[in-house]
C-alpha atoms as a printed R data frame, in Angstrom:
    type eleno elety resid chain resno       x      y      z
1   ATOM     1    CA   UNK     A     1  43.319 32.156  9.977
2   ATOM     2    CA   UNK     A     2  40.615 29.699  8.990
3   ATOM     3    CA   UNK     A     3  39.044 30.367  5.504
4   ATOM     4    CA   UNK     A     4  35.814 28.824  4.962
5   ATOM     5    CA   UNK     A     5  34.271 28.379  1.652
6   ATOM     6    CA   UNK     A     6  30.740 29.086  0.865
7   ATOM     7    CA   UNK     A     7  30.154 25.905  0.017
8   ATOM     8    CA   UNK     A     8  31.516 24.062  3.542
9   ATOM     9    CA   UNK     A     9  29.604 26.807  5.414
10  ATOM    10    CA   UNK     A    10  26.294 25.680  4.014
11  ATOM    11    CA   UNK     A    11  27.095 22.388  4.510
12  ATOM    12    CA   UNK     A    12  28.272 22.711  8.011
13  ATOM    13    CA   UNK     A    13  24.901 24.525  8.366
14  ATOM    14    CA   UNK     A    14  23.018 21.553  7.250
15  ATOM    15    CA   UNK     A    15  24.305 20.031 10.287
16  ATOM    16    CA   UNK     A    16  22.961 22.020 12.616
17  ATOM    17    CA   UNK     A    17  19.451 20.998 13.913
18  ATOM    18    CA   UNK     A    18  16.718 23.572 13.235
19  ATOM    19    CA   UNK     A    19  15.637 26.353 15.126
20  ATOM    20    CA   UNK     A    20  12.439 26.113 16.675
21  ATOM    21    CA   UNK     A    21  10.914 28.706 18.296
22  ATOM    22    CA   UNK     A    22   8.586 27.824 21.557
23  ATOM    23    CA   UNK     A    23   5.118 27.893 21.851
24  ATOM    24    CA   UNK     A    24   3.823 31.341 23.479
25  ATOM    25    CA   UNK     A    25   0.502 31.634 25.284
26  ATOM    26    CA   UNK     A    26  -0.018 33.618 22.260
27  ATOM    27    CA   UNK     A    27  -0.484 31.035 19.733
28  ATOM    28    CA   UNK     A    28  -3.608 29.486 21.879
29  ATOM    29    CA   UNK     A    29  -6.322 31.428 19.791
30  ATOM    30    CA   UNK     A    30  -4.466 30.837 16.656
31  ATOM    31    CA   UNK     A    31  -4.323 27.478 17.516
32  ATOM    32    CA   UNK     A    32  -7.994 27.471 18.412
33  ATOM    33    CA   UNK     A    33  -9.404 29.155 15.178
34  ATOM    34    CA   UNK     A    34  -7.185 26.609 12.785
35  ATOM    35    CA   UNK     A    35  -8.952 24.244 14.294
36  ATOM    36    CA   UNK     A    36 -12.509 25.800 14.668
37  ATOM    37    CA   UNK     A    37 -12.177 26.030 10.468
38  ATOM    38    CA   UNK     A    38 -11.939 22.122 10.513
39  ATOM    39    CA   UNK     A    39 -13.790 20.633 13.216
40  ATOM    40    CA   UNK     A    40 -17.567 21.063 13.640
41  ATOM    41    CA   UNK     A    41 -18.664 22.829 16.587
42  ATOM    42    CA   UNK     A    42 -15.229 23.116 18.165
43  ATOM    43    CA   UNK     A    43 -15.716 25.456 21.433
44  ATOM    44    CA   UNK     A    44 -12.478 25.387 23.756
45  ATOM    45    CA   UNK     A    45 -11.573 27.676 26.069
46  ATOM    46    CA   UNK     A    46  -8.088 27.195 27.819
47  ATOM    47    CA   UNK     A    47  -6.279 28.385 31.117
48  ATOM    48    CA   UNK     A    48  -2.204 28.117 31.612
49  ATOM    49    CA   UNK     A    49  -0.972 27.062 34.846
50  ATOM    50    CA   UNK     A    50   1.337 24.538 36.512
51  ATOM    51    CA   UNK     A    51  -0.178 21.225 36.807
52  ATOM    52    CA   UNK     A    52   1.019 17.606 36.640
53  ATOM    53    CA   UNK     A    53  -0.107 16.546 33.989
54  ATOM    54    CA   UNK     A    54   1.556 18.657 30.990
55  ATOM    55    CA   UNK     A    55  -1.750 19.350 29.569
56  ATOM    56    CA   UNK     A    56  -5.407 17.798 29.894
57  ATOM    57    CA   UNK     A    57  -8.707 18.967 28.492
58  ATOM    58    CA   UNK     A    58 -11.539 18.840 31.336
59  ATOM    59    CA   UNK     A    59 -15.687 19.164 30.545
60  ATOM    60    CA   UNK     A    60 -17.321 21.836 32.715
61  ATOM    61    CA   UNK     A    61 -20.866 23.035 32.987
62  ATOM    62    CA   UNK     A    62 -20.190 25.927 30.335
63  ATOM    63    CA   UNK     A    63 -18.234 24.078 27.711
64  ATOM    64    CA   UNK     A    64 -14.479 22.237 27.288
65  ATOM    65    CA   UNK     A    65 -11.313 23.656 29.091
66  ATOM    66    CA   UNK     A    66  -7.850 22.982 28.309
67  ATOM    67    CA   UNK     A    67  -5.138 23.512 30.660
68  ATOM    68    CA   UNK     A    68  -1.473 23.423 29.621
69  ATOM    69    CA   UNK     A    69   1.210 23.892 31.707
70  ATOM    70    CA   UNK     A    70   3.334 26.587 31.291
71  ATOM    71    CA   UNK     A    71   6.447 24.834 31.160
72  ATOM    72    CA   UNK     A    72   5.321 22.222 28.309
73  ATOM    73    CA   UNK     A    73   4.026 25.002 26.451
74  ATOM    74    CA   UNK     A    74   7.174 26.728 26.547
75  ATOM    75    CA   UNK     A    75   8.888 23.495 25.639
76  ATOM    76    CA   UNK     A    76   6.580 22.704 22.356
77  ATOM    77    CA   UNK     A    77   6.634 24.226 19.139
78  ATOM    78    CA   UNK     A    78   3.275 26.189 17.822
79  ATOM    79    CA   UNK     A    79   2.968 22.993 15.948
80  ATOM    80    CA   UNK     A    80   3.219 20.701 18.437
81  ATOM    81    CA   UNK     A    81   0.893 22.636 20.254
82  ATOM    82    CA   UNK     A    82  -1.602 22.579 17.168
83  ATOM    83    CA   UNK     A    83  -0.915 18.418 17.746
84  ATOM    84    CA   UNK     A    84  -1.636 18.616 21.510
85  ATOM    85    CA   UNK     A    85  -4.642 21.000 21.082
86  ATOM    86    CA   UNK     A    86  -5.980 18.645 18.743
87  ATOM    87    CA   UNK     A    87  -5.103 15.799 20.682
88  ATOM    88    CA   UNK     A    88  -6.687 17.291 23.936
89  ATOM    89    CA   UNK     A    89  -9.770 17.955 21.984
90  ATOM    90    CA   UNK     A    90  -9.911 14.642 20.506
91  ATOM    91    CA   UNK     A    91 -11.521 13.130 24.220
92  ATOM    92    CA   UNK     A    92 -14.141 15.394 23.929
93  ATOM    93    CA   UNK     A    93 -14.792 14.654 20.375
94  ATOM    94    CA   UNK     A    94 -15.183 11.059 21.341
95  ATOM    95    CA   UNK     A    95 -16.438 11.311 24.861
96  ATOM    96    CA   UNK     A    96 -13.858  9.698 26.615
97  ATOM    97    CA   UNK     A    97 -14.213 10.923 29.781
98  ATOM    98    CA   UNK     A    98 -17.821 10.139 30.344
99  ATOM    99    CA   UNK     A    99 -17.193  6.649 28.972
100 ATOM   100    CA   UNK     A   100 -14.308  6.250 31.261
101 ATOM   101    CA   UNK     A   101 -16.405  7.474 34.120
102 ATOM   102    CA   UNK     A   102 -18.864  4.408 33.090
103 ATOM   103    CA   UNK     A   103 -16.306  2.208 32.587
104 ATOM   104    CA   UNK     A   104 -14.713  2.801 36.388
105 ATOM   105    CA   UNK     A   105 -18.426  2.516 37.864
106 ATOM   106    CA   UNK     A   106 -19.044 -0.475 35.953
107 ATOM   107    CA   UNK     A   107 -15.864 -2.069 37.146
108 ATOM   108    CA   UNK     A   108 -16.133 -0.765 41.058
109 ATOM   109    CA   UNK     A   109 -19.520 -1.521 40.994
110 ATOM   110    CA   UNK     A   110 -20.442  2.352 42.536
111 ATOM   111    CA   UNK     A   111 -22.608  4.446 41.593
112 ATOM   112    CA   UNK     A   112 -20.466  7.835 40.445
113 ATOM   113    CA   UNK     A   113 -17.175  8.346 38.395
114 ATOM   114    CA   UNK     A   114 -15.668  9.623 41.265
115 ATOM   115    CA   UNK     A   115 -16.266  7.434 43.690
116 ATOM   116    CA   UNK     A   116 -15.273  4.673 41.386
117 ATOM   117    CA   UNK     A   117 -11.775  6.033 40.339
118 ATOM   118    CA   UNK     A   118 -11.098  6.566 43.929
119 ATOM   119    CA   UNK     A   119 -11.484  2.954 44.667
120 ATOM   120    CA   UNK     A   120 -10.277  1.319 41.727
121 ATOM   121    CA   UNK     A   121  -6.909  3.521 43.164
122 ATOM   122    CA   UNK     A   122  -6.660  0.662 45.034
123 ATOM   123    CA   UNK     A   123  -7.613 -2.471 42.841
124 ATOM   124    CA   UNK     A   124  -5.054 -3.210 40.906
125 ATOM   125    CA   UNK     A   125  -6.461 -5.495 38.862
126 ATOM   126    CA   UNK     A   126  -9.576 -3.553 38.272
127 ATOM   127    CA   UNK     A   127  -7.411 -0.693 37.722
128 ATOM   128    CA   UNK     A   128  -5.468 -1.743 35.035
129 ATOM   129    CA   UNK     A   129  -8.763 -2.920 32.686
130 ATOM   130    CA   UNK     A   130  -9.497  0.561 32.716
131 ATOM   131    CA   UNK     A   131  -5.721  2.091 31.979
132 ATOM   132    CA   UNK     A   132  -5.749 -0.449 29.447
133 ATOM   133    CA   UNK     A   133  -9.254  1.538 27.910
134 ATOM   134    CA   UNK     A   134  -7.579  4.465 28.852
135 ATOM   135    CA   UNK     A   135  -4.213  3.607 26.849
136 ATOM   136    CA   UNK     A   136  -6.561  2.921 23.603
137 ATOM   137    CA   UNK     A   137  -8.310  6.029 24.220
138 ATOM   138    CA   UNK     A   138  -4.873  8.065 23.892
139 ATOM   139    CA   UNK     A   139  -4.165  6.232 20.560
140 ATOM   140    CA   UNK     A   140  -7.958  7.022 19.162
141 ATOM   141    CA   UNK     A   141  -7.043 10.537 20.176
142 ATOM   142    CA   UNK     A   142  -3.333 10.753 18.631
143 ATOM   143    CA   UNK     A   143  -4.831  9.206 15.368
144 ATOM   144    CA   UNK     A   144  -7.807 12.116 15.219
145 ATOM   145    CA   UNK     A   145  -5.724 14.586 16.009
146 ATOM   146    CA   UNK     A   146  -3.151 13.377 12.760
147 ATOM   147    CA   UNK     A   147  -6.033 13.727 10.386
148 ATOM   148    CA   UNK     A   148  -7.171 16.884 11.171
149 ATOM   149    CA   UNK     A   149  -3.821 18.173 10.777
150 ATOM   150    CA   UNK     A   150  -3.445 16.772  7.550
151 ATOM   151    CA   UNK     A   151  -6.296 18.569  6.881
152 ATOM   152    CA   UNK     A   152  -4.664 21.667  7.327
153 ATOM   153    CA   UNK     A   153  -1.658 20.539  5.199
154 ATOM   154    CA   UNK     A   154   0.064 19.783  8.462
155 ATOM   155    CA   UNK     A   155   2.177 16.378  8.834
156 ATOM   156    CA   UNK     A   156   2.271 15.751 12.672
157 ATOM   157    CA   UNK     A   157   5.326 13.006 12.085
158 ATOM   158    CA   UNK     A   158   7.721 15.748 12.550
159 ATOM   159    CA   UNK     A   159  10.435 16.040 15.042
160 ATOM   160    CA   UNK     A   160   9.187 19.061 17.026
161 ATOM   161    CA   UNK     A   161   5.296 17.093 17.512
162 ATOM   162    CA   UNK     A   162   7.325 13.934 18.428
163 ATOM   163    CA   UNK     A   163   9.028 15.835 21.317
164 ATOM   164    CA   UNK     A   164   6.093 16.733 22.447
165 ATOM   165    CA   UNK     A   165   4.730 13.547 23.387
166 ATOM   166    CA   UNK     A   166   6.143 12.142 26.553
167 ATOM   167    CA   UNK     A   167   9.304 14.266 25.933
168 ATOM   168    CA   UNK     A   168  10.637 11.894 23.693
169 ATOM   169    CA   UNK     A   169  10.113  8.516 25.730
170 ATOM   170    CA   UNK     A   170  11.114  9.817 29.543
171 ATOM   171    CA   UNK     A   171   8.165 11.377 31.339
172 ATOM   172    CA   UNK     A   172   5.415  8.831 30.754
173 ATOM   173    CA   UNK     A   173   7.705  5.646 31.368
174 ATOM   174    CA   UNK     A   174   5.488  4.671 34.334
175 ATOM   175    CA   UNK     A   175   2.915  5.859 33.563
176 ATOM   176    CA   UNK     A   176   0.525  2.796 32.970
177 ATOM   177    CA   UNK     A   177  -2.543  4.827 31.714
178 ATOM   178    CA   UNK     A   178  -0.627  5.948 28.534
179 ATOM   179    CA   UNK     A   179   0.900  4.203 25.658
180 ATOM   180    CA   UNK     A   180   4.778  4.530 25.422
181 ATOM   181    CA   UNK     A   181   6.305  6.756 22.859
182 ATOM   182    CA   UNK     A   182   6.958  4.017 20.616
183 ATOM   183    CA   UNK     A   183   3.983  2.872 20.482
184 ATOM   184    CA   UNK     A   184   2.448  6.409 19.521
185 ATOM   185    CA   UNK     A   185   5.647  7.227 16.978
186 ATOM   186    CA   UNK     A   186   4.377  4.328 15.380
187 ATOM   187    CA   UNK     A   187   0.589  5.902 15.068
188 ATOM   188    CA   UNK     A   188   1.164  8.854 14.416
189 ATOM   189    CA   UNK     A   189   4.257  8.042 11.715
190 ATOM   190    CA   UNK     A   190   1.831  5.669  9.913
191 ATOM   191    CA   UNK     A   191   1.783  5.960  5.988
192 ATOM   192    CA   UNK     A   192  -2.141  6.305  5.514
């Protein structure tokens, strides 16, 4: 029979990782009021259902929707999704969609957003300039949503927020119209 001590069962302990709990459907309109106290004129409704993309914020007629995937949500911790919430809000803070939409008609030379993605689909050249604007929009959104976690006493360099972003390096590998996880650790881990 194996005796521990008290003191090498704390320190195995120690060892262990932490215990996270997963993000619950839940936490969305806690998620949404922390950040209505911090941001001015935050308005976000959400919806959660598969989709490819883990989790996307899109601009409607009647205000902003987020939709988060059920899976990634039940991946994330509630801070993570506080991070991605934040983060998903960030492109409507700073208008990134519209000004990609200009952006893509600029460079197709058409006269809507959606006709111009569609054919840049098959300019690769053309296609990259704007996944390259698109890549510097995903920083400029990482980077807002670290400050307004800090300013709920919130440090998004954390393990469980670092997961949460491209699962730790794998999904996003090819995907040329986001910065790789490196790149973002490094934003997002930046002393200020």
């Amino acid at each position: 029979m194996v005796r521990w001590s008290m003191a090498w069962l704390v320190a195995f302990m120690c060892l262990l990782p932490a215990v996270t709990l997963a993000a619950e459907e839940s936490d969305l309109p806690t998620v949404i009021t922390q950040l209505s106290k911090i941001i001015p004129d935050f308005k976000l409704d959400y919806t959660v259902e598969r989709t490819r993309s883990r989790a996307y914020v899109s601009e409607k007629q009647g205000g902003s929707v987020l939709t988060i995937d059920p899976d990634f949500l039940n991946f994330i911790s509630p801070t993570a999704l506080l991070f991605v919430v934040a983060h998903e809000y960030a492109h409507v803070y700073f208008h990134h969609q519209e000004k990609l939409g200009v952006e893509a008609m600029q460079l197709a030379a058409l006269p809507t957003p959606e006709m111009a993605f569609e054919a840049l689909a098959s300019q690769p050249v053309q296609q990259e300039k704007l996944d390259a604007l698109n890549r510097q929009f995903e920083l400029d959104a990482d980077e807002q949503a670290v400050k307004w976690l800090a300013k709920l006493d919130i440090v998004a360099c954390s393990s469980d927020v670092l997961a949460s972003i491209d699962d730790g390096g794998v999904s996003m590998v090819m995907d040329r119209s986001h910065p790789g996880f490196y790149t973002r650790k490094q934003l997002i881990c930046r002393k200020p």
